[in-house]
DODODREN-167904 format. One record per residue (C-alpha): x, y, z; residue in one letter; residue number from 1. Coordinates in steps of 0.5 Angstrom, whole numbers. Layout:
BEGIN
- east / north / up / fipa / vofi
- X / Y / Z / A / NUM
...
This chain:
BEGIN
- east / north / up / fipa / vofi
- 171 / 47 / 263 / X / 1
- 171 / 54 / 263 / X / 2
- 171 / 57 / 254 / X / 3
- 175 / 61 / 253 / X / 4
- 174 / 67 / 248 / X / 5
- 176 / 73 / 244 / X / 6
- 180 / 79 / 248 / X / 7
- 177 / 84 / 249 / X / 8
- 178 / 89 / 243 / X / 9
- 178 / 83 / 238 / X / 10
- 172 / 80 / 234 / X / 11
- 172 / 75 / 230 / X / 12
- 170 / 75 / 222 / X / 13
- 164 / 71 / 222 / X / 14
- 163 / 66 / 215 / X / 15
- 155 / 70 / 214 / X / 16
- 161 / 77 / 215 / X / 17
- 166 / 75 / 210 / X / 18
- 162 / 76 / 202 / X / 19
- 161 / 84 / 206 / X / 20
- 169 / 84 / 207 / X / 21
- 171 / 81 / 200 / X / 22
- 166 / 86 / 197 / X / 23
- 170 / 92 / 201 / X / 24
- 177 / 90 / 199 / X / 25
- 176 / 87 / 193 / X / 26
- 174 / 95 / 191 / X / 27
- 180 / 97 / 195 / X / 28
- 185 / 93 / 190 / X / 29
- 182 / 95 / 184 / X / 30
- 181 / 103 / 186 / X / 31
- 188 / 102 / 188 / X / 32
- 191 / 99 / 181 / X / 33
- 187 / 104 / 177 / X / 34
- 191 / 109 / 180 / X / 35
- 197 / 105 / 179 / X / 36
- 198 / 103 / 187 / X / 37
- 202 / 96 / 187 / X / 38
- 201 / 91 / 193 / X / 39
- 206 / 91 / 199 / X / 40
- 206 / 87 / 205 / X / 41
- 210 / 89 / 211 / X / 42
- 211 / 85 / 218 / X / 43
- 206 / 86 / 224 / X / 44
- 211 / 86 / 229 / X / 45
- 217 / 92 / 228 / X / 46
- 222 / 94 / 232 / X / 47
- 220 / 98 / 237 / X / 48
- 224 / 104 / 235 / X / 49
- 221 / 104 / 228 / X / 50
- 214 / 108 / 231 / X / 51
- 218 / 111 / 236 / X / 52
- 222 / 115 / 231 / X / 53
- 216 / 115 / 226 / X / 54
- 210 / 116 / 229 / X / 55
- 213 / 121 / 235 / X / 56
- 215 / 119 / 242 / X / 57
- 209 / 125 / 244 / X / 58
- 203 / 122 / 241 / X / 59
- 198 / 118 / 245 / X / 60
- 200 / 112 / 239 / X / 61
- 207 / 112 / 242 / X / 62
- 206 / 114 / 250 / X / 63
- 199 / 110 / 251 / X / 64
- 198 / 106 / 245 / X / 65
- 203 / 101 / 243 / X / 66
- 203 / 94 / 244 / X / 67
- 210 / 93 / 246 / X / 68
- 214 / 87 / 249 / X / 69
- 220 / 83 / 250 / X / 70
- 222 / 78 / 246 / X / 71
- 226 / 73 / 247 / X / 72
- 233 / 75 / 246 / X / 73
- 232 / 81 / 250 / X / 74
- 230 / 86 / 244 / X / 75
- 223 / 91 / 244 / X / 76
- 218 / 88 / 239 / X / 77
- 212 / 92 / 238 / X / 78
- 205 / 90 / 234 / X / 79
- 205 / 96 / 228 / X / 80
- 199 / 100 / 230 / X / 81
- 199 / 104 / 223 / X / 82
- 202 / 101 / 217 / X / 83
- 206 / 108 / 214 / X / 84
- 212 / 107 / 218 / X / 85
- 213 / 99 / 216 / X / 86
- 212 / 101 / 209 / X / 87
- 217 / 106 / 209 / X / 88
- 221 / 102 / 212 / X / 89
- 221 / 96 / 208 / X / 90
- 221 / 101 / 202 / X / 91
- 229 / 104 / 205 / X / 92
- 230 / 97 / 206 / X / 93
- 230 / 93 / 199 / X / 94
- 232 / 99 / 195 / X / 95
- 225 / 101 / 192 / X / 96
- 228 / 109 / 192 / X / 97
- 231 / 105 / 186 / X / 98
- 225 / 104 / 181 / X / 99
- 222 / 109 / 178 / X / 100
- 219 / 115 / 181 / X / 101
- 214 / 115 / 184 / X / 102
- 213 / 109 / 188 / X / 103
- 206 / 108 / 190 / X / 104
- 204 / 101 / 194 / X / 105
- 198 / 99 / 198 / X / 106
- 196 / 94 / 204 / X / 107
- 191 / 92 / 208 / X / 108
- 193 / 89 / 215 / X / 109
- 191 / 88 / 221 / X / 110
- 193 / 94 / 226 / X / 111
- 194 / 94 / 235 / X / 112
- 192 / 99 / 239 / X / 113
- 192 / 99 / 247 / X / 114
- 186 / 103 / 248 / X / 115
- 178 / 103 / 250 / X / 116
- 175 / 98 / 246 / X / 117
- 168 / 101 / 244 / X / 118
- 164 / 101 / 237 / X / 119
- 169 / 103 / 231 / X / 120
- 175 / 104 / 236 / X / 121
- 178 / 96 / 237 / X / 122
- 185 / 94 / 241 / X / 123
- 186 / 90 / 234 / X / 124
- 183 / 93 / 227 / X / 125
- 184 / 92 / 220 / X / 126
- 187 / 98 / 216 / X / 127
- 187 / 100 / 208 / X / 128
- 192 / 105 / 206 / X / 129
- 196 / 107 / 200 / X / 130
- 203 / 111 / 201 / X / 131
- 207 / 115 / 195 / X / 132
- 213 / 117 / 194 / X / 133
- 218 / 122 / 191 / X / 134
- 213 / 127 / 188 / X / 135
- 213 / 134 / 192 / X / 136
- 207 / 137 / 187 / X / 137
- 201 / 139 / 189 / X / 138
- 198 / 134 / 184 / X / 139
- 200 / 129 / 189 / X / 140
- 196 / 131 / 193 / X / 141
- 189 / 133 / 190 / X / 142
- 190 / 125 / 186 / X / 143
- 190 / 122 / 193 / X / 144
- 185 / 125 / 196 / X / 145
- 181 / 125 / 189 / X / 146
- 182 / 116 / 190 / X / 147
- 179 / 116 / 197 / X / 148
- 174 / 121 / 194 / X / 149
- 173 / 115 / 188 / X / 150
- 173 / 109 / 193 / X / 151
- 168 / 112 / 198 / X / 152
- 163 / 113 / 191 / X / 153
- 165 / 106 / 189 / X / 154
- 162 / 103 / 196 / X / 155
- 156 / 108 / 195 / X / 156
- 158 / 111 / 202 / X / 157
- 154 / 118 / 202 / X / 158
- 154 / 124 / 207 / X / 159
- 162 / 124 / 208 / X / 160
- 165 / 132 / 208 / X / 161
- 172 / 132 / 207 / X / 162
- 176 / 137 / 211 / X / 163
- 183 / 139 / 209 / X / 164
- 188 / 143 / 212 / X / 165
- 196 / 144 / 211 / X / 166
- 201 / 144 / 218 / X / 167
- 207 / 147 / 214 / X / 168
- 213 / 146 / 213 / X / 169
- 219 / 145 / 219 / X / 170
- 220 / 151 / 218 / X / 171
- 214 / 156 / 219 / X / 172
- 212 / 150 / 224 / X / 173
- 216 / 154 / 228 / X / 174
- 214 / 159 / 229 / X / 175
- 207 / 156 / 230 / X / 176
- 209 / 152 / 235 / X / 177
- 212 / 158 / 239 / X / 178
- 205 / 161 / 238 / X / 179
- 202 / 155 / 241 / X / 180
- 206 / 155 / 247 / X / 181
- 205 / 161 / 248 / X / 182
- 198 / 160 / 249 / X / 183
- 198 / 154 / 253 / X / 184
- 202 / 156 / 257 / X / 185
- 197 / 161 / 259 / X / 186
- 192 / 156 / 259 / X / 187
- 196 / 150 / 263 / X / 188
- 192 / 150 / 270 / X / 189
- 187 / 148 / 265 / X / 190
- 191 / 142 / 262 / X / 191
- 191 / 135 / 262 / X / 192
- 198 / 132 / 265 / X / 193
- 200 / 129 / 259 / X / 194
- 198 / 135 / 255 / X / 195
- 203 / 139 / 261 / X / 196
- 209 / 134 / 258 / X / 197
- 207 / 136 / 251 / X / 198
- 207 / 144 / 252 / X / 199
- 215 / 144 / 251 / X / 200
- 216 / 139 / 247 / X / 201
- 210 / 138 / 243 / X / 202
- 205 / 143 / 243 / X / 203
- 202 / 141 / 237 / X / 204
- 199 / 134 / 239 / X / 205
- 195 / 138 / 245 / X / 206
- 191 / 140 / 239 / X / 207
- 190 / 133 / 238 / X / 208
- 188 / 131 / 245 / X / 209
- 182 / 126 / 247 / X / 210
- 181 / 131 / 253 / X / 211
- 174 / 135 / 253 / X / 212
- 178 / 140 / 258 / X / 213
- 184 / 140 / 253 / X / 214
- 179 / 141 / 247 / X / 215
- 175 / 146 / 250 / X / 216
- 182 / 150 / 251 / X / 217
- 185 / 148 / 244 / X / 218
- 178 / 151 / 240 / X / 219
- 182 / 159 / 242 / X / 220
- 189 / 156 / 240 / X / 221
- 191 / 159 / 234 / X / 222
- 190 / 156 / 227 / X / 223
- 197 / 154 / 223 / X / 224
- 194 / 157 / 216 / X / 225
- 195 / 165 / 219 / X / 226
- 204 / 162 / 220 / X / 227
- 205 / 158 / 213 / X / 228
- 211 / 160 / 209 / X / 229
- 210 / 162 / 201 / X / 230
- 212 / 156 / 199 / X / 231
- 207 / 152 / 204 / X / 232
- 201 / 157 / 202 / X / 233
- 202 / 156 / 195 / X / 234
- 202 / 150 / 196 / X / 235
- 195 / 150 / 199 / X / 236
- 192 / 153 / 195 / X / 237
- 195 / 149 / 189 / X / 238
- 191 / 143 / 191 / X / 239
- 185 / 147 / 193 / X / 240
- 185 / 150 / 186 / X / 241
- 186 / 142 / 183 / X / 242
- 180 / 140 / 187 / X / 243
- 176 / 145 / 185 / X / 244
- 177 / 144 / 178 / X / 245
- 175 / 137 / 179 / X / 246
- 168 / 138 / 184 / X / 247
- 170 / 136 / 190 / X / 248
- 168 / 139 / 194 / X / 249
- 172 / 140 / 201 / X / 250
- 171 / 145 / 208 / X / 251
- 177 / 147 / 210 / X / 252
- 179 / 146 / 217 / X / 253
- 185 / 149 / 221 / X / 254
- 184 / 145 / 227 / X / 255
- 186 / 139 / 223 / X / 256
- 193 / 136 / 225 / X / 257
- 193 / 128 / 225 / X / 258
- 195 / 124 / 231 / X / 259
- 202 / 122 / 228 / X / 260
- 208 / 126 / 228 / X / 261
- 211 / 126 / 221 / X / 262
- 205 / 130 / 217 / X / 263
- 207 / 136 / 213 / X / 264
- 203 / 141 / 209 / X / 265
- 197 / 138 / 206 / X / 266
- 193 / 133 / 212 / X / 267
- 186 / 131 / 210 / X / 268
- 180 / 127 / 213 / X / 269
- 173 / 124 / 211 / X / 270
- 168 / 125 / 216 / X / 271
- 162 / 121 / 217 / X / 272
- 155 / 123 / 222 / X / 273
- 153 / 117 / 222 / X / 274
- 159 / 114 / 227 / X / 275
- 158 / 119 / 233 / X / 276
- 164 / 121 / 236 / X / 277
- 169 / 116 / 232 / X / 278
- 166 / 121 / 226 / X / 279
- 173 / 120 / 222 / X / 280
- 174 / 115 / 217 / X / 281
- 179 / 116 / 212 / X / 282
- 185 / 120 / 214 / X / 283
- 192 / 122 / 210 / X / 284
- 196 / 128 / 208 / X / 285
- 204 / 129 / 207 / X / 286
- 210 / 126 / 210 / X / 287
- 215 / 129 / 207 / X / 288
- 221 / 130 / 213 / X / 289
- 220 / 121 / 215 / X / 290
- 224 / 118 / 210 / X / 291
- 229 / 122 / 211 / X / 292
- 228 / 121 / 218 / X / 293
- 229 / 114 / 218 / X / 294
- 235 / 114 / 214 / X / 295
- 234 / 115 / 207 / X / 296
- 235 / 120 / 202 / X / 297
- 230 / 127 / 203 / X / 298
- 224 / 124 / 199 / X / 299
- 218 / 128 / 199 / X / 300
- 212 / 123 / 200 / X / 301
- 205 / 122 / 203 / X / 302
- 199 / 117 / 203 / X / 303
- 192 / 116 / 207 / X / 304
- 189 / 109 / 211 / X / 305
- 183 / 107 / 214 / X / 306
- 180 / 102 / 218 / X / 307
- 175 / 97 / 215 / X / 308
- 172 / 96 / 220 / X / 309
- 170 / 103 / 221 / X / 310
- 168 / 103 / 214 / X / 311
- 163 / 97 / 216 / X / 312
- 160 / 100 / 221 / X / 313
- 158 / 107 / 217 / X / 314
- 156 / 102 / 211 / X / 315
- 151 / 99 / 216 / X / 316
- 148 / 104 / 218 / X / 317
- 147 / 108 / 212 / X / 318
- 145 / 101 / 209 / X / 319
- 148 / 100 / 204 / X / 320
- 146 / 95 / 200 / X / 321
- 152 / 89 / 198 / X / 322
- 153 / 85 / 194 / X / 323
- 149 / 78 / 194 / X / 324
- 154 / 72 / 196 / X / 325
- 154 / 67 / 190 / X / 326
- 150 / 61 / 192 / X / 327
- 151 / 54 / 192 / X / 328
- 150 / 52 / 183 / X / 329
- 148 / 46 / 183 / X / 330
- 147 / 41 / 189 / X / 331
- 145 / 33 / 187 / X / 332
- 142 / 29 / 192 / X / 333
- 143 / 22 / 192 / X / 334
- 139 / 16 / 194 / X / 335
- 145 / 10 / 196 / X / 336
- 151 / 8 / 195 / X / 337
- 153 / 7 / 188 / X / 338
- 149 / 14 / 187 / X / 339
- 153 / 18 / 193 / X / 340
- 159 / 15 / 189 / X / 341
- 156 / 18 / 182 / X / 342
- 154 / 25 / 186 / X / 343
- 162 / 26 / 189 / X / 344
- 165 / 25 / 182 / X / 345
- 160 / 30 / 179 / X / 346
- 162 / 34 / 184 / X / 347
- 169 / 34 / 183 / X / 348
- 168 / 35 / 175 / X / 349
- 164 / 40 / 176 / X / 350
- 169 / 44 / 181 / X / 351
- 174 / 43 / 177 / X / 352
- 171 / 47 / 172 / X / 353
- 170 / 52 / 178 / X / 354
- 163 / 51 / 178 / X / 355
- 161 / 52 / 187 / X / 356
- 157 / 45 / 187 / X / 357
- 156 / 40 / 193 / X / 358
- 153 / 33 / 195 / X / 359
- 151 / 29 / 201 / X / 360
- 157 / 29 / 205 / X / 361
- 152 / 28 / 213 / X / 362
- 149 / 21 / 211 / X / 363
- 142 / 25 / 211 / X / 364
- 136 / 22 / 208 / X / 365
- 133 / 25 / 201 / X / 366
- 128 / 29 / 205 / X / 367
- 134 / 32 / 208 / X / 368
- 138 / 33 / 203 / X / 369
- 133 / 37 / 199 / X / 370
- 132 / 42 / 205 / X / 371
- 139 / 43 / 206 / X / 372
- 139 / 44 / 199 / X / 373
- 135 / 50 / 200 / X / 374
- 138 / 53 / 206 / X / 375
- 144 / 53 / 202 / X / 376
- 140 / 57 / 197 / X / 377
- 142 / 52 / 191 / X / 378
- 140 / 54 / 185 / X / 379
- 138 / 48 / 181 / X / 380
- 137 / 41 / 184 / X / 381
- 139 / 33 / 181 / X / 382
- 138 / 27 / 184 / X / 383
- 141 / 21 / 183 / X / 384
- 138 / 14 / 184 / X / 385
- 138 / 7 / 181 / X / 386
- 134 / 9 / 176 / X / 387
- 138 / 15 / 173 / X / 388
- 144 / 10 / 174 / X / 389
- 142 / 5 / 170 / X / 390
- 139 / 9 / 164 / X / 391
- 146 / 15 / 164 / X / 392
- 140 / 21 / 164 / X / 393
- 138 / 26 / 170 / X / 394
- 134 / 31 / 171 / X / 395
- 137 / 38 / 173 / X / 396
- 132 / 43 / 177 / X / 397
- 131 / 50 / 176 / X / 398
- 129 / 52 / 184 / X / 399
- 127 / 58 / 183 / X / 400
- 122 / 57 / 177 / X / 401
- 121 / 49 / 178 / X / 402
- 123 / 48 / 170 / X / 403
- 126 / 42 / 169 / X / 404
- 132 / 40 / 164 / X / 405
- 135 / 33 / 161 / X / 406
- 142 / 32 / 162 / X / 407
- 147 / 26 / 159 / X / 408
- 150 / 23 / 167 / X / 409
- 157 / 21 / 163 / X / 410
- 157 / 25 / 157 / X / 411
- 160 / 33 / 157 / X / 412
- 156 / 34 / 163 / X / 413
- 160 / 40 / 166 / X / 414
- 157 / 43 / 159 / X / 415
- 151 / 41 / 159 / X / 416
- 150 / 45 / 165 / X / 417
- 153 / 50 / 164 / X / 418
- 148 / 51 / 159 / X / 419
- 143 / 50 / 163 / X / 420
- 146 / 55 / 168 / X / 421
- 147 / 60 / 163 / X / 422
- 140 / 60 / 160 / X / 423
- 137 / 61 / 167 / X / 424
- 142 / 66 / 170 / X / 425
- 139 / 73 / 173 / X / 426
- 144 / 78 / 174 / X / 427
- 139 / 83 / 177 / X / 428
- 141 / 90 / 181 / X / 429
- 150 / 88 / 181 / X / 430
- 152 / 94 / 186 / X / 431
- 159 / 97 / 188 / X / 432
């Protein structure tokens, strides 16, 4: 019988990967709440009107990557291929525009994207991102860029340069957009087709073109800093100055634009060297026109995402050291029936006290036990037998040091352990 595997773009999370993924987000979920961000968990299929109003019919999201179905009552479904939009949804819908200002969620979840597979690009990906929303200053923005600068310090990933850009406002987007059209116009021979269907009613998205033949033509478009409007300008520069205050460094760059239609102003993203050509690792900005669009009341807003996956991959590469997973405490090897039966209640006693403990469940001989106690990385050691039956008293094995301790079978044994435990324990370099 033929075995049927993964699909292509998929990968499955392997126990021996878990500890590096529980590291990772469990620094995710405390940077998060350090700054005041509160868990939110949305669907991962959504109407598919939802991404097409939010993440923009000309973006390659919506024209080329969207996993889009029928269901079974004739309505179109979509599996969410970024989280921002389920988030605003979700916070229109259940009235969180009630609480006080400003509302700060984050989540992580699971994402869909048709598009090739390849190293840091999957068809099914895992996101983290924070989304605030009511406050339209500045401040806003430098303190999310400031968290994702913290997080990325927290997880010791270095040789990030963070670029920052600003797209405007409706308003001086305008006349950018016109400025745009004008120049690929120009240049349309040189155009992919996608990009041709763009160039009125998009431009901007020719900029954010996989294309190299578009890239090429994109390097001379002109830049959306010379069209801002005073109040954009000022803006910017407010966050500059905000950031600068607090010595993150930052380049800026005007070809930023973000792959999705409802940024504004402030766009940002972190960029790594050690990925090739998936060099973005974290991206974000404003979004200050999408509640309003999805029928809410005007509420300035804005957020970051990005892929645990990818993240993943630029930790390996620049090998940075995780935290060790916690072994097996205490592993108690048995020799016959009565003493198998002791083993398991020991066990059970001692996880109850949350204590990661194991015994003999493969009917192995003692010899097997003993090496399977040491493929498992157990800590200490305890053999029961007839003799230890009868006379209440085992000896507890230190498997590091080969020190041995008394310990009373029946009386506080989950204390007694536990002091043993404490009195060995080696904490050694903690990392994150």
């Amino acid at each position: 019988m033929e075995l049927i595997k993964a699909q292509r773009g998929t990968q499955d999370m392997l126990p021996s990967q878990a500890g590096k993924w529980q590291a990772v987000e469990s620094v995710m979920r405390s940077e998060a709440e350090i700054s005041g961000f509160r868990e939110i968990r949305t669907p991962v299929f959504e109407d598919t009107r939802l991404f097409q109003r939010s993440v923009g019919e000309t973006t390659d999201v919506v024209q080329k990557e969207m996993y889009t179905f029928e269901d079974k009552g004739g309505r179109s479904i979509t599996l969410k291929p970024e989280g921002t939009a389920g988030a605003v949804r979700a916070y229109l819908e259940h009235g969180l525009f009630n609480e006080p200002m400003p509302v700060k969620v984050y989540y992580i979840t699971p994402c869909y994207r048709y598009e090739r597979a390849q190293a840091g690009r999957l068809r099914e990906f895992h996101q983290f991102g924070v989304e605030m929303f009511g406050s339209a200053l500045p401040v806003a923005d430098a303190g999310l860029i400031a968290f994702a600068h913290s997080l990325f310090e927290r997880l010791c990933v270095k040789n990030l340069t963070l670029k920052i850009n600003s797209i405007g406002c409706p308003s001086c987007r305008k006349q950018y957009a016109e400025a745009l059209k004008a120049y690929f116009t120009q240049n349309k021979d040189r155009l992919c087709e996608t990009c041709l269907s763009r160039l009125d009613r998009n431009p901007m998205r020719i900029l954010d073109c996989k294309s190299p033949e578009c890239a090429e033509v994109a390097k001379d478009a002109p830049h959306i800093l010379d069209y801002l409007c005073d109040d954009c300008r000022s803006h910017f520069e407010e966050v500059k100055d905000l950031l600068d205050s607090i010595g993150i460094e930052y380049e800026v760059d005007p070809t930023i634009v973000r792959g999705l239609d409802y940024y504004t102003r402030t766009v940002f993203e972190f960029v790594s060297n050690d990925l090739g050509a998936q060099s973005t690792v974290c991206g974000g900005g404003r979004y200050d026109g999408l509640v309003e669009e999805m029928g809410g009341a005007k509420t300035p807003a804005l957020g970051f995402a990005l892929g645990i996956e990818r993240l993943l991959l630029v930790m390996e590469a620049q090998k940075v050291q995780f935290p060790e997973e916690e072994p097996c405490e205490l592993y108690i090897a048995s020799i016959g029936n009565a003493a198998r039966k002791k083993a398991f209640q020991l066990v059970q006693r001692l996880r109850e006290c949350a204590v990661e403990a194991a015994c003999d469940e493969m009917d192995r001989s003692l010899n097997a036990q003993m090496k399977y106690a040491g493929k498992i990385g157990a800590k200490f050691t305890l053999v029961l037998g007839d003799d230890e039956l009868a006379s209440g008293k085992g000896v507890i094995k230190n498997m590091k040091t080969g020190e041995k301790k008394d310990i009373d079978l029946n009386d506080n044994f989950e204390e007694q352990f536990a002091a043993i435990s404490s009195e060995a324990e080696d904490f050694g370099d903690l990392k994150f």
